[in-house]
C-alpha positions in Angstrom: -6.4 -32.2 7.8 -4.1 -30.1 6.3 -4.1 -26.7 6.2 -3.3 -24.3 3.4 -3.4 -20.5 3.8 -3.9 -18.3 1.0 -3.0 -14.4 0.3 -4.6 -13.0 -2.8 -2.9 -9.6 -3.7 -5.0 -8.1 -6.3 -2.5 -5.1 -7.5 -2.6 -2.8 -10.4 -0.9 -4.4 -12.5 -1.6 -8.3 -11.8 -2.9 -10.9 -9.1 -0.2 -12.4 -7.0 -0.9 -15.3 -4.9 0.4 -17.0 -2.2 0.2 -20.3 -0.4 1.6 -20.8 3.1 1.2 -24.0 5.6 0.6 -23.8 9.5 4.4 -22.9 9.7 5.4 -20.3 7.5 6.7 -22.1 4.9 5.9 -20.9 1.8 4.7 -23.5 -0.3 3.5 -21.7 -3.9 3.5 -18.6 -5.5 1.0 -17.9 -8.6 1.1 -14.6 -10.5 -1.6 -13.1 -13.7 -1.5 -9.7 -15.2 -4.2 -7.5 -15.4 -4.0 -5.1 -18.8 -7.0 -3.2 -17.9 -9.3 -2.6 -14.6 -12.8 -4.7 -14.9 -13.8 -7.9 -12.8 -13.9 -10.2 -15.9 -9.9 -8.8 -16.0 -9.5 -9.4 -12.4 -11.5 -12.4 -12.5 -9.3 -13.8 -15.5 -6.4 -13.1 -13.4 -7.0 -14.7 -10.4 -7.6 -17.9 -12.1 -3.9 -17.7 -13.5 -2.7 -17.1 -10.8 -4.1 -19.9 -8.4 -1.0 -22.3 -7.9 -1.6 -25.8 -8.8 -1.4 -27.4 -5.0 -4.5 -24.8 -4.3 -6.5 -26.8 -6.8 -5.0 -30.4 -6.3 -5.4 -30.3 -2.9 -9.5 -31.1 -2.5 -8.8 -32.1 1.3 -7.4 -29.6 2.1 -8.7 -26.8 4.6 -8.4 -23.7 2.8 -7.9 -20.1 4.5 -8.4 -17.2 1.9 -7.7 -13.3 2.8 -7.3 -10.9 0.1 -5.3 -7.5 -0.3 -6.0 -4.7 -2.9 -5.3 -0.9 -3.5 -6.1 1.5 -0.9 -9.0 4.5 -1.9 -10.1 2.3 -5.2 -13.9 2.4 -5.2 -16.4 0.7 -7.2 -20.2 0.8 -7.2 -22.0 -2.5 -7.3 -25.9 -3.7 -7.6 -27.6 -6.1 -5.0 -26.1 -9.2 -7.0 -22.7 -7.7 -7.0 -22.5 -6.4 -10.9 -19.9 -3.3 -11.0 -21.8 -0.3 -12.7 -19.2 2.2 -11.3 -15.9 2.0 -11.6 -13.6 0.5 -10.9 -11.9 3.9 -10.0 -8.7 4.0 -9.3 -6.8 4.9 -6.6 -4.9 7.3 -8.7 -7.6 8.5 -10.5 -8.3 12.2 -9.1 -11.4 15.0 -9.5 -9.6 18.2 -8.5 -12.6 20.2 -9.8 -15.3 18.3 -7.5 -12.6 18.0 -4.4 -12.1 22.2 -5.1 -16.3 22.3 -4.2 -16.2 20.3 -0.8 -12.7 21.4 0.4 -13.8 23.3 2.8 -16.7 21.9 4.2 -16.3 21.7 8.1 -17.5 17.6 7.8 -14.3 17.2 5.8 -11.8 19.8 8.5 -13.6 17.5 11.3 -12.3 14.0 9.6 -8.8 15.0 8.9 -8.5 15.7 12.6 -9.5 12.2 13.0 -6.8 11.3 10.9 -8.2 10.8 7.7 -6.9 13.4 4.9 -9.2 13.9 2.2 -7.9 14.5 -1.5 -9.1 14.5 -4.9 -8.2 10.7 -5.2 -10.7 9.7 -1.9 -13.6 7.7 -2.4 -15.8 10.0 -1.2 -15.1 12.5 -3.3 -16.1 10.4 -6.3 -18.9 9.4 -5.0 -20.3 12.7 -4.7 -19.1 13.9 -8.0 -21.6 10.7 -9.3 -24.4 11.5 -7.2 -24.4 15.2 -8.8 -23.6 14.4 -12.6 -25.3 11.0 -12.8 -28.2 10.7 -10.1 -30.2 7.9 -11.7 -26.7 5.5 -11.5 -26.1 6.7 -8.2 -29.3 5.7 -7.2 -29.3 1.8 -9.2 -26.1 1.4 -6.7 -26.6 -0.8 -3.9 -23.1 -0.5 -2.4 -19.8 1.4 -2.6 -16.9 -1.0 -1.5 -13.4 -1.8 -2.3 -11.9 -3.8 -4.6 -11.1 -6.5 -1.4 -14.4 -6.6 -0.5 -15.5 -7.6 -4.1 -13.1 -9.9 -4.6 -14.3 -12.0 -1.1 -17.9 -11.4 -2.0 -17.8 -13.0 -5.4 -16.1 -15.9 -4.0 -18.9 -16.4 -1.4 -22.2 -15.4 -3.5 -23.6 -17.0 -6.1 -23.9 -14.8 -8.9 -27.5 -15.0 -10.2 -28.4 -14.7 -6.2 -28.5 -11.4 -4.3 -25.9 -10.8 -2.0 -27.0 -10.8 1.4 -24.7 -8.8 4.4 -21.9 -7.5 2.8 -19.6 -6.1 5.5 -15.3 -4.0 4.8 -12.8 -4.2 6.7 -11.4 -0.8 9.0 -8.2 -0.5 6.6 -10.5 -0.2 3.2 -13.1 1.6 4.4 -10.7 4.3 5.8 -10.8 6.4 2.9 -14.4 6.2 2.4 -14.8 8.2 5.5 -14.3 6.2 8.5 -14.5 7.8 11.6 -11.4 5.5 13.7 -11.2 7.4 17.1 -14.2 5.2 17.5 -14.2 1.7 19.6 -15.0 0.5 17.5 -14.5 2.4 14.4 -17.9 3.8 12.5 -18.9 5.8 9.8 -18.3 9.4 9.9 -21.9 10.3 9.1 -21.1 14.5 8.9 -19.3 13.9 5.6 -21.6 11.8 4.2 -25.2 14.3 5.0 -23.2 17.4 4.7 -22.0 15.7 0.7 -25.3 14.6 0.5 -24.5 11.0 0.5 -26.2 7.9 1.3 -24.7 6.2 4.4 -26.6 2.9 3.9 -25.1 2.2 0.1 -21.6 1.5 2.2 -20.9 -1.5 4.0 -20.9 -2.5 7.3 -17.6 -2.5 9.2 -15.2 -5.5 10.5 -12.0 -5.9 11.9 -9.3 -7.3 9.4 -9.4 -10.7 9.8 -12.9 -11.6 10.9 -14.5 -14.3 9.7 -16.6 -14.0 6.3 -18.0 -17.7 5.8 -17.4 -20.4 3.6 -16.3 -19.3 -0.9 -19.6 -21.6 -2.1 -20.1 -19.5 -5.6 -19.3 -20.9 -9.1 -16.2 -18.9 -9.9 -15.0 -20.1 -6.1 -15.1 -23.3 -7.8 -13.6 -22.4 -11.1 -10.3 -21.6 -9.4 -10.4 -24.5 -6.7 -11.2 -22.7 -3.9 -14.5 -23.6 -3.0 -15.6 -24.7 0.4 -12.9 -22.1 1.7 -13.3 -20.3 4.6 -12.8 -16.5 3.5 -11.8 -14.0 5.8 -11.6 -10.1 6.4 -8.9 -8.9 4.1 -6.7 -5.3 4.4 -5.1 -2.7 2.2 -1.9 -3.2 0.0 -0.2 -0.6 2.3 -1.0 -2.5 5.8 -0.8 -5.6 4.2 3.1 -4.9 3.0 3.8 -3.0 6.9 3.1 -6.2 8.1 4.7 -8.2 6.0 7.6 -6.0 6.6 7.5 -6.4 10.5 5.4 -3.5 11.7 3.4 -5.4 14.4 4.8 -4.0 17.7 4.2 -0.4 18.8 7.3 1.4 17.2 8.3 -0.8 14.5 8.8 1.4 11.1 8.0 -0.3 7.8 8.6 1.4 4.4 7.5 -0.7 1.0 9.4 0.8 -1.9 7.3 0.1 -5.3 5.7 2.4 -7.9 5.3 4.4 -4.7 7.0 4.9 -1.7 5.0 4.0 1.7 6.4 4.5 5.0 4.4 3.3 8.1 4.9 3.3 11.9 3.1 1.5 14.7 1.6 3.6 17.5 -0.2 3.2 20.1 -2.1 7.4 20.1 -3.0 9.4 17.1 -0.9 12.8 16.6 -2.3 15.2 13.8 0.0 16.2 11.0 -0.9 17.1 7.1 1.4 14.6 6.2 0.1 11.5 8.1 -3.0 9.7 7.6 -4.0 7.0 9.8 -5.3 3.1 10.1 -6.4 0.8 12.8 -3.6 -1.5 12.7 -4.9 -4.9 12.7 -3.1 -6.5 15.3 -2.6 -3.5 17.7 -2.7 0.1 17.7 -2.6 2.1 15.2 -0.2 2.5 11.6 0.0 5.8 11.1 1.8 6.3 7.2 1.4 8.1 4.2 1.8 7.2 0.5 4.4 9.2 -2.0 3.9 10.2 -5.5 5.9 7.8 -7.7 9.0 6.8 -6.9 9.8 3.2 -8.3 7.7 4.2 -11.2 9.7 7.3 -11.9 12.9 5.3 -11.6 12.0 2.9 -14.0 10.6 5.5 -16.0 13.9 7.3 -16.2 16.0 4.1 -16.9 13.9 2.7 -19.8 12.5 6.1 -21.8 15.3 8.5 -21.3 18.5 6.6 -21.1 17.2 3.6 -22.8 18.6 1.2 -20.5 16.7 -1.6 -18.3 17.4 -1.0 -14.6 18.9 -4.6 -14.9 21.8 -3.9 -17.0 22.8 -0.2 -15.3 23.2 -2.4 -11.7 26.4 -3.7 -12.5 27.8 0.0 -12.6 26.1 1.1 -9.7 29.1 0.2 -7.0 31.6 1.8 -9.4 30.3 5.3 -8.5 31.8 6.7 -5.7 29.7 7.4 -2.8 29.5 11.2 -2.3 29.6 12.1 -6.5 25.5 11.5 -6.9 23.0 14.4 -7.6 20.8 15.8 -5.8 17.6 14.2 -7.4 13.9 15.4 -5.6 11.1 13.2 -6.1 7.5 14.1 -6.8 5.8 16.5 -3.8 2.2 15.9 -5.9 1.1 13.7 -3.1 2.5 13.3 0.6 4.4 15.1 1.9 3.6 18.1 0.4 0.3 17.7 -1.9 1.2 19.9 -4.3 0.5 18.9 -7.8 3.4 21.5 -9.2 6.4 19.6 -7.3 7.4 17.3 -10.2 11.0 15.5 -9.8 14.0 17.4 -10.2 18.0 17.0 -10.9 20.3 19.4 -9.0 23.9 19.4 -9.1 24.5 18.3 -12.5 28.1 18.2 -14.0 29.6 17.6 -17.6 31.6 14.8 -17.1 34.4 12.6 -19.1 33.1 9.3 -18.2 32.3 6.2 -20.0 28.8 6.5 -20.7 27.8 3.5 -18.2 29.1 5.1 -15.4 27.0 8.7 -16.1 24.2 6.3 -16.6 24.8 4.5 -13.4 25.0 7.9 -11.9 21.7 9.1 -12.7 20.6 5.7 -11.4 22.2 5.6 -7.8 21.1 9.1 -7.6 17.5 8.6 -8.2 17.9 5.5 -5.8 19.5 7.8 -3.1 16.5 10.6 -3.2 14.1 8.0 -2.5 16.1 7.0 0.6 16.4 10.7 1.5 12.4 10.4 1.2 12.2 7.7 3.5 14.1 9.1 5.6 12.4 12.0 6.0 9.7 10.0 7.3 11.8 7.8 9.6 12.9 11.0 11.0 9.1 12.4 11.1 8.2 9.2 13.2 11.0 9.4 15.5 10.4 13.2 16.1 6.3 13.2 16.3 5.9 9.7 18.3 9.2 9.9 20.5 10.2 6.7 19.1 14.1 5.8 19.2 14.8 3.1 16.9 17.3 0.8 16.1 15.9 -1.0 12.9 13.9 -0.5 9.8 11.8 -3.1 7.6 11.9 -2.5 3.8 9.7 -4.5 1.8 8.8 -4.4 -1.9 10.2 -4.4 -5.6 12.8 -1.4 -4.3 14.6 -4.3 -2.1 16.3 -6.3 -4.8 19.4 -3.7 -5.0 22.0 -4.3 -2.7 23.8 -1.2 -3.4 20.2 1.0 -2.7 19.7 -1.0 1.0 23.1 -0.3 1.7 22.7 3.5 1.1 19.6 3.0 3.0 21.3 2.0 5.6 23.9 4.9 5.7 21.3 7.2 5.1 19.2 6.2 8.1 22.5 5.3 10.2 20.1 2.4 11.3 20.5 -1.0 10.3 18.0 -2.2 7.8 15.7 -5.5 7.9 15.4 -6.5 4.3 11.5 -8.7 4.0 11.3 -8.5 -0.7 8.7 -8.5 -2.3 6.2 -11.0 -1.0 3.1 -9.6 1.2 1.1 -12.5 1.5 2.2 -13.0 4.9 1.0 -10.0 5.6 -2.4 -11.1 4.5 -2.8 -14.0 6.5 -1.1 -13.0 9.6 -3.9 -11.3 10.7 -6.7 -13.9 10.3 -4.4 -16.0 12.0 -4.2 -13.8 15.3 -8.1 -12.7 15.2 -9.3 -16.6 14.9 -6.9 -18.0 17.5 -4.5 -20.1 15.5 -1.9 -19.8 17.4 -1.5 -18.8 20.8 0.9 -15.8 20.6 1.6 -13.3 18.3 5.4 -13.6 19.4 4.9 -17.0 17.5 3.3 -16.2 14.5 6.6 -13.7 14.2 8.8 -16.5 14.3 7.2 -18.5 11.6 5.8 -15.7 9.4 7.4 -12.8 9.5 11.0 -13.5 8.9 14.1 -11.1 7.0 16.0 -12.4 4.2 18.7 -10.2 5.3 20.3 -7.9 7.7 22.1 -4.9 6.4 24.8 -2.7 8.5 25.5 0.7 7.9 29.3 1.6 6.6 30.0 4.2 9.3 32.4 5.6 6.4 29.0 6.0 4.3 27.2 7.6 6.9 29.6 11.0 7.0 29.4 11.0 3.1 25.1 10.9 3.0 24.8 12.9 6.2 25.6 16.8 4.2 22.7 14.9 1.4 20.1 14.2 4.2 20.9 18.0 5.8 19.9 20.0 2.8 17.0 17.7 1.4 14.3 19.0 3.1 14.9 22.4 3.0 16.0 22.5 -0.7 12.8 20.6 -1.4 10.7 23.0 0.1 12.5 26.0 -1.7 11.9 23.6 -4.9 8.1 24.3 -4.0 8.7 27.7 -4.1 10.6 27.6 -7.5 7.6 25.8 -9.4 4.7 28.1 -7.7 6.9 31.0 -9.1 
């Protein structure tokens, strides 16, 4: 019978999906926006997005894993209804995250690798349980957007769901206690907030079999009779896809935001790390920047009133060495510090054409992100003792090839170039856990394969090295400047 396996990304902004074979071919790729957060929208979505063959295809054996946003929480009845949420990842509650702070619970879980903010879960949840006690209490169970999304395709709607287990990678933020084998709830947070252990899940390893998609919107979108899987956070999910399997492989997706992750085999505290079980070995340890793409684009379209499209053709006429000095956001890692906003240094009037100032600004935003990343690569290499040769970029940041070749001058490494597509990162795992194929060497071969391999330009590299010098320390004075 053939076999088709299926990654469902369910992102801000749409629902991509992606069909693979046995060999890594990719054989479809469906996409459907999302204008606003609710299951009918994500619902709506998903059925747009579902590639023809998926539906054609009624002998097929279907494998379905799903990806969402890491730290968005939703509360749902015993038949699945959301009557929390969803809330964002992004979404934050300074004031209630000011009144647990400094509860030891919450010192005891960042030790374990798990860095509490005003965006977490858990937070949230305790802000409802104070303000709105009788909603709290109609909730049955806290979960994920992944964990929905699987659910409804298993459950019948007018029937109660039964088990309802999340994976390690999105029940991290919800206070999972990973030093564990295996991982478990971190019950301190949740009696010293107050907080009902029982309304969350029970726990699984990413990939583990669910059972087989037998409700009626399974069938709306042709994938009934699936066999649904375990699925894992956007951020892991990308890593993967970006060829972070082996202990010391350093993956950074460049989107909306900037995510850098390593794999390692201990954890090694540090404010700006959080950490996951990695799904195949190990652990990722990584972190998540404020925006970065989004700023970028945000930049090009609002105040020079350019797309990004049509300021790339003037990106190689600027002359390596002539950017500015451009610092992203510091509101969330490394610094966490909603004051750091981006800045411009370095500006100077110029007689240019007006395309090439434009570029300018461009290739300069471009090249702070990279000095970002790098100050992660370097973070890795330095806190893990890692030497490495290579670094994977996935994500929407890839499809410049001026920015990969700063990248690569930047990090005087060469750099593995993966795009935009994470659904191999999705089903990857399921295929290791349930014994597919033999080998993980093997699923590598077929699954996890660049679309190109980028040099550095050793003439580059003196040019970006006085950048990469003064970055860190300038954007810590930065800090300074905006607290004064």
């Amino acid at each position: 019978m053939k076999q088709l396996f299926i990654g469902i990304d369910l992102g801000t902004g749409g629902i991509k999906v992606e069909v693979y074979d046995i060999d890594g071919n990719i054989l479809a790729v469906g996409k459907g926006s999302i204008s606003r957060q609710s299951a009918a929208e994500w619902f709506k979505a998903l059925k747009e997005a579902i590639p023809d063959i998926v539906k054609r295809c009624t002998d097929c054996e279907k494998h379905v894993s799903v990806t969402s946003t890491s730290g968005t929480v939703l509360g749902v009845d015993i038949y699945g209804n959301i009557l929390y949420g969803p809330s964002m990842y992004y979404e934050r509650d300074e004031k209630a995250f000011e009144e647990v702070k400094n509860l030891p619970s919450i010192a005891k879980l960042g030790k374990k690798g798990v860095k509490v903010d005003p965006t977490s879960p858990i937070v949230k949840m305790y802000r409802l349980k104070k303000d709105k006690p009788d909603l709290y209490n109609k909730i049955r169970w806290f979960i994920s957007p992944t964990t929905f999304m699987l659910y409804s395709l298993l459950y019948e709607s007018e029937n109660p769901w039964g088990e309802v287990y999340t994976d390690y990678t999105n029940a991290l933020k919800f206070g999972l206690d990973i030093t564990c084998t295996p991982p478990k709830w971190f019950e301190d947070v949740f009696h010293e907030l107050g907080l009902d252990v029982e309304k969350l899940p029970n726990l699984a390893a990413v990939g583990e079999y669910i059972g087989i998609a037998r409700s009626k919107f399974s069938e709306e979108v042709g994938l009934k009779g699936a066999h649904l899987y375990q699925g894992l956070t956007d951020g892991n999910a990308a890593a993967i896809a970006g060829g972070a399997v082996d202990i010391g492989d350093i993956s950074i997706y460049t989107g909306s935001t900037t995510v850098p992750k390593v794999v390692v085999e201990n954890i090694q505290e540090h404010p700006a790390l959080y950490y996951h079980v990695h799904p195949i070995r190990g652990y990722l340890a990584g972190s998540a920047s404020g925006f970065t793409g989004a700023f970028l684009l945000w930049f090009a379209e609002k105040v020079l009133g350019l797309s990004l499209d049509s300021v790339a053709e003037h990106l190689e006429k600027i002359p390596p060495g002539t950017e500015y000095l451009i610092f992203p956001y510091g509101d969330r890692a490394p610094h966490y510090d909603s004051l750091l906003t981006p800045a411009i240094l370095d500006l100077k009037i110029s007689e240019e054409p007006r395309e090439l100032i434009a570029g300018r600004f461009i290739r300069s935003i471009m090249l702070g992100i990279t000095l970002l990343e790098n100050y992660y690569v370097e973070l890795f290499e330095e806190l893990f003792k890692l030497k490495t040769e290579n670094i994977h970029v996935t994500g929407g940041g890839t499809k410049s090839k001026i920015w990969n070749k700063i990248r690569a001058a930047v990090y005087e490494k060469k750099v593995f170039i993966y795009g935009e597509l994470v659904g191999s990162g999705i089903v990857v795992p399921l295929m290791i856990k349930n014994k597919f194929f033999t080998s993980i060497e093997e699923v590598k071969q077929k699954f996890i394969k660049p679309l190109e391999v980028i040099e550095p330009d050793p003439s580059w590299i003196e040019i970006y090295r006085k950048y990469r010098e003064v970055f860190a320390s300038r954007w810590l004075k930065l800090k300074e400047l905006y607290r004064s």
